[in-house]
C-alpha positions as a Markdown table, in Angstrom:
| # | Residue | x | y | z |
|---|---|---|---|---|
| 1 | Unk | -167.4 | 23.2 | -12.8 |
| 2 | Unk | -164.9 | 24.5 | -10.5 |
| 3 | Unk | -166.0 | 25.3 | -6.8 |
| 4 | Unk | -163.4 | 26.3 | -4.3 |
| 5 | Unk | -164.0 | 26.3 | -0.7 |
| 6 | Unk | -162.0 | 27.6 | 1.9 |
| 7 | Unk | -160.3 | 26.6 | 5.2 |
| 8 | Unk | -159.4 | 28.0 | 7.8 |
| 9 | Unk | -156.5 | 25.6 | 9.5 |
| 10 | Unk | -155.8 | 26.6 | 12.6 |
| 11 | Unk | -152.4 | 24.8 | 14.8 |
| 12 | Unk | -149.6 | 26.0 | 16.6 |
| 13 | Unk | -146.7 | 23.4 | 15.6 |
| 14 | Unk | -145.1 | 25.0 | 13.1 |
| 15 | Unk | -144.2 | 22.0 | 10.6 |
| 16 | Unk | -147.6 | 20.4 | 11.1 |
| 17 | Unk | -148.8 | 23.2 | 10.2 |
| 18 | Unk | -147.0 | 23.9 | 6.7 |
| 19 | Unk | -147.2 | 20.3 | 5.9 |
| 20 | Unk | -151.5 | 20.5 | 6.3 |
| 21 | Unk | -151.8 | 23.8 | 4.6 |
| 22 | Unk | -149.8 | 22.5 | 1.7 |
| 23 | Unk | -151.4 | 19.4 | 1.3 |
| 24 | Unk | -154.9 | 21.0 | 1.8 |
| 25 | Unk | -154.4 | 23.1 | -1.5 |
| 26 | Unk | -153.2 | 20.2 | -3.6 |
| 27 | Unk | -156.4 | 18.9 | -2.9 |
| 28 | Unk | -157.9 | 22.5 | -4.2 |
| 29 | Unk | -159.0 | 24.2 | -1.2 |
| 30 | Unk | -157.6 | 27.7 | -0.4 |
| 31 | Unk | -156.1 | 27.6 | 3.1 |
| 32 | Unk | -155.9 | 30.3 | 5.8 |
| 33 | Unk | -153.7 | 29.3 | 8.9 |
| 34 | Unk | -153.7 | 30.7 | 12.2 |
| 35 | Unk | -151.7 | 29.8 | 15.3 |
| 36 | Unk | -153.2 | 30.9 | 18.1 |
| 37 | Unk | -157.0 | 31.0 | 19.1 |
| 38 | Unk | -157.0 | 34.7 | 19.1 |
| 39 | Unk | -156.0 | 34.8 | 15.3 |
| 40 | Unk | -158.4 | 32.5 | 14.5 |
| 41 | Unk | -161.1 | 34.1 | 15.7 |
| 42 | Unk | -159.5 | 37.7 | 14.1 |
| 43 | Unk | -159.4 | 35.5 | 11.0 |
| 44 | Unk | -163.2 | 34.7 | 10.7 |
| 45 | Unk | -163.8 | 37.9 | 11.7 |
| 46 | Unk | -162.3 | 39.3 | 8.1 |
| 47 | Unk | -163.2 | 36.0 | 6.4 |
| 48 | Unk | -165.8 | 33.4 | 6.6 |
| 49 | Unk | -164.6 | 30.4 | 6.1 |
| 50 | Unk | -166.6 | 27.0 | 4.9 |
| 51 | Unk | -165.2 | 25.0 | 7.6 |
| 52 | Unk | -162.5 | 25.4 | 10.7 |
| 53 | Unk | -159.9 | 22.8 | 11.3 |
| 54 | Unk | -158.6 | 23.5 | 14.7 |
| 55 | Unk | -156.5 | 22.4 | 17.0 |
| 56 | Unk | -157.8 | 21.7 | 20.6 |
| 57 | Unk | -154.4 | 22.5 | 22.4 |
| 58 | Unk | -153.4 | 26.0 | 21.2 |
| 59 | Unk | -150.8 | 28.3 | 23.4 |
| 60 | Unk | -153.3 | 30.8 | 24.6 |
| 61 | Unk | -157.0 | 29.4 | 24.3 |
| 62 | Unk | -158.0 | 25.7 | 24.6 |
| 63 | Unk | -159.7 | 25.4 | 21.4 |
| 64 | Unk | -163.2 | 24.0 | 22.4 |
| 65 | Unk | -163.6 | 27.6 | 24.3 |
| 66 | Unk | -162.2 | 29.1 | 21.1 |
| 67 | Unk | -165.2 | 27.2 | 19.3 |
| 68 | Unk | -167.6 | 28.7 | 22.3 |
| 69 | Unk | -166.4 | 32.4 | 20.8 |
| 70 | Unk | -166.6 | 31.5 | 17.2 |
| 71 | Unk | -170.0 | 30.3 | 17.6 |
| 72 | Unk | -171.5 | 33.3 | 20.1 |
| 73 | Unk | -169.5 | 35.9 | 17.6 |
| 74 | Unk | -170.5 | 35.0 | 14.2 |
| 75 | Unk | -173.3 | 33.0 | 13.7 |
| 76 | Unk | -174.1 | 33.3 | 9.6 |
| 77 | Unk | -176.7 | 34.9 | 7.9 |
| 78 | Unk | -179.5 | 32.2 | 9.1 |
| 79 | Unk | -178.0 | 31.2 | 12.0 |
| 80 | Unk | -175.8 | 28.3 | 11.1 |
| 81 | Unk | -172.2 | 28.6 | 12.5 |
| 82 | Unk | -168.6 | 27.3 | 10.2 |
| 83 | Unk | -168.5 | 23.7 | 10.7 |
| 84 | Unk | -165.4 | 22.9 | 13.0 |
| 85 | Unk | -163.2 | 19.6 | 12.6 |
| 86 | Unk | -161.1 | 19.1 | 16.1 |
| 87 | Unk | -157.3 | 18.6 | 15.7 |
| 88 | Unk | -156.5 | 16.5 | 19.1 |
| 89 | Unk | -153.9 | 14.5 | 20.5 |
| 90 | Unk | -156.4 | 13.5 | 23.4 |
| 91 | Unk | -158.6 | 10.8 | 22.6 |
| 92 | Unk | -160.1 | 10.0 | 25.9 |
| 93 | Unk | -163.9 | 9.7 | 25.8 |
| 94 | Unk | -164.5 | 12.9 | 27.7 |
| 95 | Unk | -162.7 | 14.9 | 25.4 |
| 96 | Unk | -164.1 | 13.5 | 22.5 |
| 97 | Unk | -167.4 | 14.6 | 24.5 |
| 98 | Unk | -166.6 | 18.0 | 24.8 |
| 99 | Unk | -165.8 | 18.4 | 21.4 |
| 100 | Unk | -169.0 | 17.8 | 20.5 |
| 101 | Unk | -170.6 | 19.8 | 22.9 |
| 102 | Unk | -168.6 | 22.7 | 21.9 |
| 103 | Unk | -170.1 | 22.5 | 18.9 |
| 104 | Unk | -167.6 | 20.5 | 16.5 |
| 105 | Unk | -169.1 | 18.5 | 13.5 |
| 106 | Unk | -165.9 | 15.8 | 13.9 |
| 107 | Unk | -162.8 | 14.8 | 16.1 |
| 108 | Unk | -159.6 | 13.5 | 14.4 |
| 109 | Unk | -156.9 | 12.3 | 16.7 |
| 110 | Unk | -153.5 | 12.9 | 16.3 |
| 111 | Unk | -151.3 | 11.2 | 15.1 |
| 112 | Unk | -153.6 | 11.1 | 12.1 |
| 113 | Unk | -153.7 | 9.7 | 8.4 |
| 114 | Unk | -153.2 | 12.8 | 6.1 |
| 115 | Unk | -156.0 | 11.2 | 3.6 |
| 116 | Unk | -158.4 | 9.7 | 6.4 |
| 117 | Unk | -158.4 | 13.5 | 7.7 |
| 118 | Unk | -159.1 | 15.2 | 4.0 |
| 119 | Unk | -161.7 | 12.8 | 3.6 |
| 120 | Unk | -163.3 | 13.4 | 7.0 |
| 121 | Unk | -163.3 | 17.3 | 5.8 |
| 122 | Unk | -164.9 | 17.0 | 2.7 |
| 123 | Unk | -167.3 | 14.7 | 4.5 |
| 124 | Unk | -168.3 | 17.6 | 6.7 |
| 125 | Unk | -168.6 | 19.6 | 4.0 |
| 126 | Unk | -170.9 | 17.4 | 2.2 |
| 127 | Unk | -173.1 | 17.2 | 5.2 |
| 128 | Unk | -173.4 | 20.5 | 6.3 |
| 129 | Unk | -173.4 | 22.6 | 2.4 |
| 130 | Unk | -176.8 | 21.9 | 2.6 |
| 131 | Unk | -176.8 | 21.9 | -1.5 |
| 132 | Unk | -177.7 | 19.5 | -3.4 |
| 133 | Unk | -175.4 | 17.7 | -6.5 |
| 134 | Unk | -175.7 | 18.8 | -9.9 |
| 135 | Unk | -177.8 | 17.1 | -12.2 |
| 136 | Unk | -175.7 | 18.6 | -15.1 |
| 137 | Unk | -172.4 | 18.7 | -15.0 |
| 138 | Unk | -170.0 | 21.2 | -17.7 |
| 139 | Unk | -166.3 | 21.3 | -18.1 |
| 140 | Unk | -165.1 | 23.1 | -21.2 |
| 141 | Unk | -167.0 | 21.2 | -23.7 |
| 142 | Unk | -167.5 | 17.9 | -22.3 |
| 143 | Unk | -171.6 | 17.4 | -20.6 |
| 144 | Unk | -172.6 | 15.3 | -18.5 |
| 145 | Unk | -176.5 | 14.5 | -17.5 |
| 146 | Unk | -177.5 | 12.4 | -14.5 |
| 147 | Unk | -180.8 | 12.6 | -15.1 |
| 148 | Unk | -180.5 | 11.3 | -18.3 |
| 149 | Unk | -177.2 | 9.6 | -18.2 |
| 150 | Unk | -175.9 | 10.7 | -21.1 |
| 151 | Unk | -172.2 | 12.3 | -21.5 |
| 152 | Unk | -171.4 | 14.1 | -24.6 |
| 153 | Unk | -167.8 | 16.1 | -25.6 |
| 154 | Unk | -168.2 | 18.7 | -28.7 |
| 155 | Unk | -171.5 | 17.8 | -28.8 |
| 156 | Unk | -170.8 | 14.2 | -29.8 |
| 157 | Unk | -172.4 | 11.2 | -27.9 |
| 158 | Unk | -170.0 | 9.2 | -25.8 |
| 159 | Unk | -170.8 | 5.6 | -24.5 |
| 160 | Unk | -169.9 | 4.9 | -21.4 |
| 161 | Unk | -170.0 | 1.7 | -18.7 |
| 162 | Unk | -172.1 | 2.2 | -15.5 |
| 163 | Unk | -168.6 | 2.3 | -13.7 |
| 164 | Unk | -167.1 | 5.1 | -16.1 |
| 165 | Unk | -170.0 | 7.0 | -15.8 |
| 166 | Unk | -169.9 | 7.1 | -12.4 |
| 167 | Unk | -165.9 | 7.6 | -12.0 |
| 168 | Unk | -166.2 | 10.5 | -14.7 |
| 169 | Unk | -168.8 | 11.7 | -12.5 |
| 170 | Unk | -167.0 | 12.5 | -9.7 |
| 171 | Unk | -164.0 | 13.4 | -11.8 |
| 172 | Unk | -166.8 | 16.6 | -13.1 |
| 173 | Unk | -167.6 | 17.2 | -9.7 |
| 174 | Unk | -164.5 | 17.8 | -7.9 |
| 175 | Unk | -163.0 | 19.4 | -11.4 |
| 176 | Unk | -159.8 | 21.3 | -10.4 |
| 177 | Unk | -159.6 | 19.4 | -7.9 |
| 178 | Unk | -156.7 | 17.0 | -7.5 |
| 179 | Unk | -157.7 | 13.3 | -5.9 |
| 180 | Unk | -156.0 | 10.5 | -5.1 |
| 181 | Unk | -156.8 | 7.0 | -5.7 |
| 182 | Unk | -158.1 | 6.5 | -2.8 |
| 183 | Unk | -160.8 | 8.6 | -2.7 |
| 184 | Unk | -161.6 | 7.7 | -5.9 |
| 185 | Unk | -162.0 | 4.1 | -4.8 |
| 186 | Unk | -164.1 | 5.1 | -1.8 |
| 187 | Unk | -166.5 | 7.2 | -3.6 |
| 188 | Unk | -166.8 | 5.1 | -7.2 |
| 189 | Unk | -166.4 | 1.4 | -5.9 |
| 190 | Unk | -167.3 | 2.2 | -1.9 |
| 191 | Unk | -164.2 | 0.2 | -0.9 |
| 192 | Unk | -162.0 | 0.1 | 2.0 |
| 193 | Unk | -158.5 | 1.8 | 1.9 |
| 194 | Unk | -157.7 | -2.4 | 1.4 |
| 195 | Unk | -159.3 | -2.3 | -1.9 |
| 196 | Unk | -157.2 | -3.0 | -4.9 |
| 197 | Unk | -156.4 | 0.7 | -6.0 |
| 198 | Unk | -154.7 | -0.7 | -9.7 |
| 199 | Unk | -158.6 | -0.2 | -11.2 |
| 200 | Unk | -158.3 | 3.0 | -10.7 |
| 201 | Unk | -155.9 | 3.5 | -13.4 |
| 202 | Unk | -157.4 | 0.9 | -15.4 |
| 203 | Unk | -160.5 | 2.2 | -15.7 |
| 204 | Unk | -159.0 | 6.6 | -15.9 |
| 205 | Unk | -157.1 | 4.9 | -18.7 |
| 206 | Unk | -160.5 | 4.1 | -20.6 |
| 207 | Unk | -162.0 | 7.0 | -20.1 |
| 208 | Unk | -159.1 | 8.9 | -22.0 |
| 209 | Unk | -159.5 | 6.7 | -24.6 |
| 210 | Unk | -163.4 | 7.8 | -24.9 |
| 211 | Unk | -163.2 | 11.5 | -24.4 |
| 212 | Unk | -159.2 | 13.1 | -24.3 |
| 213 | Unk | -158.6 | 10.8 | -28.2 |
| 214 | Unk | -159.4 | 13.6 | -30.3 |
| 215 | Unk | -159.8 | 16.3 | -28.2 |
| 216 | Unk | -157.7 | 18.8 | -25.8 |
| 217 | Unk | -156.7 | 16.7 | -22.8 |
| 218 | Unk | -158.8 | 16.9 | -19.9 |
| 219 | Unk | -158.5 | 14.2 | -17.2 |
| 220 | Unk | -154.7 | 14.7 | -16.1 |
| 221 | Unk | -152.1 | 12.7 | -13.9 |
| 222 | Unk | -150.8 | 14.4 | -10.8 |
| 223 | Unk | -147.6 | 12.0 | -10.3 |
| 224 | Unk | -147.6 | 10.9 | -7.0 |
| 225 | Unk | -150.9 | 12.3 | -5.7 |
| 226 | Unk | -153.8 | 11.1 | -8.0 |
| 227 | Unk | -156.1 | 12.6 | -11.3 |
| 228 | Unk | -157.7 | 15.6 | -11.7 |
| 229 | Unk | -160.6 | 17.0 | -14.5 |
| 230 | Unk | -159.8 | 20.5 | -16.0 |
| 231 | Unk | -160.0 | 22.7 | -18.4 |
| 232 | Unk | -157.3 | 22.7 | -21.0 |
| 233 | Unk | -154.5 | 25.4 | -20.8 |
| 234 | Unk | -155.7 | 28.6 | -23.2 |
């Protein structure tokens, strides 16, 4: 179950730029970056994205006016508007204020923490998708059922803990998806970023054992970055 939604980034330092986009895509979002408010709002215009990221100080429109525009120009199909996540290096209370009032779903402050940020976007996204999670989950031949909790790969039964059902889980959900330990602990154990982050590999290590041993690999190690489910290469 692959499901890729796309962001449009939009921030006028060059570097900070290049460094979010890439970083966004690892994750497994597609990424379209503007500099300026009047490109983002040209941008929307051609595509609709799933959710904006935009910087409040741009060199031509302060970005809470460009959220005004986005939101009196293209409202979708039932009236809802792109969520919006504010880029800011102002974090005084009246800013955070307007924010809000123009119409942004969240307000990160820069300088930020690269994973606090992505995790703040795919909280958005969560929020406001309005869809509901899967109840049956496919990748290649591995099936998961929530309802009935019961995994099975090539149509063989696997038996697994609470805890590596509900880490394979989220593995199935986000499959293509790269993510990092962190996120893995926040979503699967509901710790803190001070959580021990070690049984993370412990416990990616025994689900290989249950469901890669005999079959095309599926739950892969992205050095540096995290785990992600997939497919296996044709």
């Amino acid at each position: 179950m692959t499901t890729t939604q796309q962001l449009l980034l939009v921030e006028d330092e060059p570097t900070l730029r290049e460094l979010l986009s890439a970083s966004l895509r690892l994750t497994g979002f597609q990424v379209t970056s503007a500099e300026t408010g009047a490109q983002a709002l040209s941008a929307v215009s051609e595509q609709r994205p799933d959710l904006i990221v935009l910087d409040v100080m741009l060199p031509d429109i302060n970005g809470f006016e460009v959220a005004r525009l986005l939101r009196e120009r293209h409202p979708g199909p039932g009236g809802e508007h792109p969520p919006i996540l504010f880029l800011t290096a102002r974090d005084a209370a009246e800013d955070r204020i307007s924010g809000l009032r123009a119409g942004g779903d969240d307000y990160v402050t820069k300088p930020f923490n690269l994973e606090e940020l992505i995790l703040r976007i795919q909280a958005v996204l969560r929020r406001t998708s309005g869809r509901q999670p899967d109840r049956r989950l496919l990748v290649d031949d591995l099936v998961l059922d929530a309802d009935s909790h019961q995994v099975t790969r090539g149509g063989h039964a696997v038996q697994l803990s609470p805890t590596e059902f509900s880490l394979l889980r989220v593995l199935m959900e986000n499959a293509g998806q790269v993510l990092s330990r962190h996120q893995l602990l926040d979503r699967v154990w509901h710790y803190d970023f001070d959580g021990d982050d070690s049984i993370v590999a412990s416990y990616i290590s025994y689900l290989r054992r249950k469901i890669d041993t005999d079959r095309p690999k599926l739950i892969h190690t992205v050095r540096g970055t995290g785990y992600v489910l997939r497919k296996p290469s044709p």
